[in-house]
C-alpha positions as CSV (number, residue, x, y, z in Angstrom):
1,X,7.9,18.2,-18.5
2,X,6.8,20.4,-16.1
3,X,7.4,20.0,-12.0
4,X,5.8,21.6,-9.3
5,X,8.2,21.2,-6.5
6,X,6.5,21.9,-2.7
7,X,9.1,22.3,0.3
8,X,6.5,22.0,3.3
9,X,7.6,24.7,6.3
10,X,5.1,24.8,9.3
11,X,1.4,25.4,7.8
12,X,3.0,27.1,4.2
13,X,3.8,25.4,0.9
14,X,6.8,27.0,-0.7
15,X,6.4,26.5,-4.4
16,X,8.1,26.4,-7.3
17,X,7.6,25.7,-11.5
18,X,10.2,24.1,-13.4
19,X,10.2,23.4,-17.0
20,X,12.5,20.5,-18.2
21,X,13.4,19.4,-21.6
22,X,16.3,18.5,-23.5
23,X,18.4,19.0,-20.3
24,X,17.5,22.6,-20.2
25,X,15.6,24.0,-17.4
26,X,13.6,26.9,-17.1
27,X,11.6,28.9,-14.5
28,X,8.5,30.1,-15.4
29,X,6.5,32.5,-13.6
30,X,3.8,31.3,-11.3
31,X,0.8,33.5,-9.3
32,X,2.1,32.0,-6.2
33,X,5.5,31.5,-4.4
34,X,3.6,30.4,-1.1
35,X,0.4,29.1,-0.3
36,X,-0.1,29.7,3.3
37,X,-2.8,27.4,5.5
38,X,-4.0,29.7,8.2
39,X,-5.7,27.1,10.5
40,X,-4.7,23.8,9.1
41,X,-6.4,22.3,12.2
42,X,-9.6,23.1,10.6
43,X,-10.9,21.0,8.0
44,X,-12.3,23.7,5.6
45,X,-8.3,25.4,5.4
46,X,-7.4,21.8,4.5
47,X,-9.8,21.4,1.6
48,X,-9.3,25.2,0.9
49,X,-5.8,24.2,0.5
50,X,-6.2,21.2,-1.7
51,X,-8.5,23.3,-4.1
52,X,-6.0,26.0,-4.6
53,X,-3.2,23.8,-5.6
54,X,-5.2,21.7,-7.9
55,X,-6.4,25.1,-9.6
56,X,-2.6,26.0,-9.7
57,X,-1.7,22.8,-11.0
58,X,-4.6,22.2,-13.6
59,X,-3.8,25.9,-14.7
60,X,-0.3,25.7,-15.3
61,X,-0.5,22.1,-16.9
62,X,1.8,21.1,-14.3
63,X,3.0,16.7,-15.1
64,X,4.4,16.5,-11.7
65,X,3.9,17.3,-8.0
66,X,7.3,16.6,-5.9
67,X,7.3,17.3,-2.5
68,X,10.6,17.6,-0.2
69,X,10.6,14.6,2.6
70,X,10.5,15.9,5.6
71,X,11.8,14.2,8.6
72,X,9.0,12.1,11.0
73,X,11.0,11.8,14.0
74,X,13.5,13.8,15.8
75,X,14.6,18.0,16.6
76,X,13.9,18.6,12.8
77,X,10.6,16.8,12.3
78,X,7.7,17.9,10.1
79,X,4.7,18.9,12.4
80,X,1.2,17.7,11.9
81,X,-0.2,20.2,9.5
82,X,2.8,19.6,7.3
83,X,1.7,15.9,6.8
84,X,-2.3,17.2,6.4
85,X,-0.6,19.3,3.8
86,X,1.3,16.7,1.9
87,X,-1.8,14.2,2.0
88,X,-3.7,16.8,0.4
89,X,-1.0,17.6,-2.0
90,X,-1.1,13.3,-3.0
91,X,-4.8,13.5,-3.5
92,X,-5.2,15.6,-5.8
93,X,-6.6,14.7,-9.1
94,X,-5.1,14.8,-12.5
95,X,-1.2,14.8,-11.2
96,X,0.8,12.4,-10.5
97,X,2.6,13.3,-6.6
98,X,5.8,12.3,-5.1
99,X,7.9,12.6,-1.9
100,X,11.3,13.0,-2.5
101,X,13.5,11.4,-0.2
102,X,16.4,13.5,1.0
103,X,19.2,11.0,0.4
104,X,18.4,10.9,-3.7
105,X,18.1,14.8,-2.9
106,X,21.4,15.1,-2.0
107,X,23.3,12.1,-4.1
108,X,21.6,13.5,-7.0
109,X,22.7,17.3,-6.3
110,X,26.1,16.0,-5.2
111,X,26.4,14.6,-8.9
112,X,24.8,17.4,-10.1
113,X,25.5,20.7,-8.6
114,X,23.6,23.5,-9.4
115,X,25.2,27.1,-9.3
116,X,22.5,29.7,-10.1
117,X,21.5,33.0,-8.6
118,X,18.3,32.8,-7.2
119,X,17.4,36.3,-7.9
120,X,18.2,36.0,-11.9
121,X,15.7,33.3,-11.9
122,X,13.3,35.5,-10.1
123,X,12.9,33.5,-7.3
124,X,13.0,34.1,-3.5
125,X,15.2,32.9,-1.1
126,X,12.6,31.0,1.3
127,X,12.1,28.9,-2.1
128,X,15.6,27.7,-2.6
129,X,14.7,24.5,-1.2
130,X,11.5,23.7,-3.9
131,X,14.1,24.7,-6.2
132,X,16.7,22.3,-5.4
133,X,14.0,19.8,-4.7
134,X,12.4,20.6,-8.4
135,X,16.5,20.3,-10.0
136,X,17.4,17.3,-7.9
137,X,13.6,15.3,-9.3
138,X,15.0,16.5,-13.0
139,X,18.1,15.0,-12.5
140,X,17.5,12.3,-10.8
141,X,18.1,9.3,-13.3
142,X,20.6,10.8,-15.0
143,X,24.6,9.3,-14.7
C-alpha cells in the first residue's frame, strides 16, 4: 500500500510517500516535499492546489491520502487556509482521504516507536511530522 501523508502548516502541505508491505516500510522519492498555496484566499490557488495533488497522487499510484488533525480551537489551532487545504485534499478523485486524529497518532507511535534518521531516508526535517503521520496510519491496527 502506498500513503501520502500531508501535515498542513499555515498555507503549505508538507508531504511525504510511504510504501508499506509485509511490515516493511519504504520511502520512495517524490517531485515534491512541499506544495506551497501562495494566496489560499483566492479561489484559483485553491483549485490550483487541488490539481497539483491529484496529479501527484494519480502519478505515484498513491491508495491513501492521510492528513495530520490539526487542532480547531485554542493557541495551536489550524488557520483557515489549512482547512481550504484539507477540504481540497478530501475531494479529490480516485483516493480515498483521511484525517488522522492525534490521539491514535500518538497511542499508536507510543506502541510503536519509530527510531530512524531522517536524513538516511532522504527526507527533511520540516517533514518529520507527514512521516510520523504516514508510520502512525501504517501501524495503526496493528497489537
Amino acid at each position: 500500500m502506498r500513503v501520502c501523508a500531508v501535515d498542513l502548516k499555515g498555507n503549505e502541505a508538507n508531504l511525504v510517500l510511504l510504501d508499506s508491505e509485509n511490515d516493511l516500510f519504504s520511502v520512495p522519492d517524490c517531485r515534491a516535499k512541499k506544495i506551497n498555496v501562495p494566496s489560499p484566499e483566492l479561489q484559483e490557488s485553491i483549485q490550483h492546489f487541488h490539481r497539483t495533488m491529484g496529479k501527484l497522487i494519480e502519478d505515484y499510484q498513491v491508495d491513501k491520502l492521510v492528513i495530520r488533525e490539526r487542532q480547531t480551537k485554542g493557541k495551536f489551532a489550524g488557520s483557515s487556509a489549512g482547512f481550504k487545504m484539507e477540504a481540497a485534499l478530501q475531494l479529490i478523485d480516485g483516493v480515498e482521504a483521511e484525517v488522522l486524529p492525534n490521539n491514535i497518532m500518538k497511542q499508536t507511535l507510543k506502541r510503536h516507536p519509530i527510531d530512524v534518521n531522517l536524513k538516511e531516508l532522504g527526507l527533511k526535517q520540516f517533514q518529520e511530522h507527514a512521516f510520523l503521520t504516514a508510520c502512525a496510519y501504517c501501524n495503526q491496527d496493528k497489537k
